[in-house]
N, C-alpha and C positions, 0 to 999 in steps of 0.2 A: 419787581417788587409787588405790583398789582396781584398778577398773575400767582403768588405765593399767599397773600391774603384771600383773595377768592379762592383757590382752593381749600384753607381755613375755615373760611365761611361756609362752602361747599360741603364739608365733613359735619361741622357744625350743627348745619342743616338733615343730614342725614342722621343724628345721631337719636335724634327724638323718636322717631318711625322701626328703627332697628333697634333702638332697648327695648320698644313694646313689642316686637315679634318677639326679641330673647325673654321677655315677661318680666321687666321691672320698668313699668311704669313709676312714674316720678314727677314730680313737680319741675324740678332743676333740669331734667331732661328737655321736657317741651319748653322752658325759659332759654336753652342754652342752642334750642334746634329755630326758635323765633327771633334770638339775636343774629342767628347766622344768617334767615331768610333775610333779614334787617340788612343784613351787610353787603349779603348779593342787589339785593334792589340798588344800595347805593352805589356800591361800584360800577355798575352799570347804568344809570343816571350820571355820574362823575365820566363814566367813560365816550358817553352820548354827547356832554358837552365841551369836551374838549376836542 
């Protein structure tokens, strides 16, 4: 189940960086590529302590 969410995030994450190569930057993009970084940090903080 982790592993399905991180990769989630993982896309997520990527999505901000690769709209602005295809050339539509966006507000909603970088909002939507900082919740994913958001969720990697967590998972991997949640993964650390358990």
């Amino acid at each position: 189940m982790n592993g399905i969410i991180f990769i989630i995030c993982l896309a997520m994450a990527l999505v901000g960086p690769v709209t602005r190569v295809l050339g539509y930057p966006s507000i909603y993009f970088y909002v939507i590529s900082l919740v994913g970084i958001v969720g990697i940090v967590y998972i991997e903080n949640s993964r650390r302590r358990s």
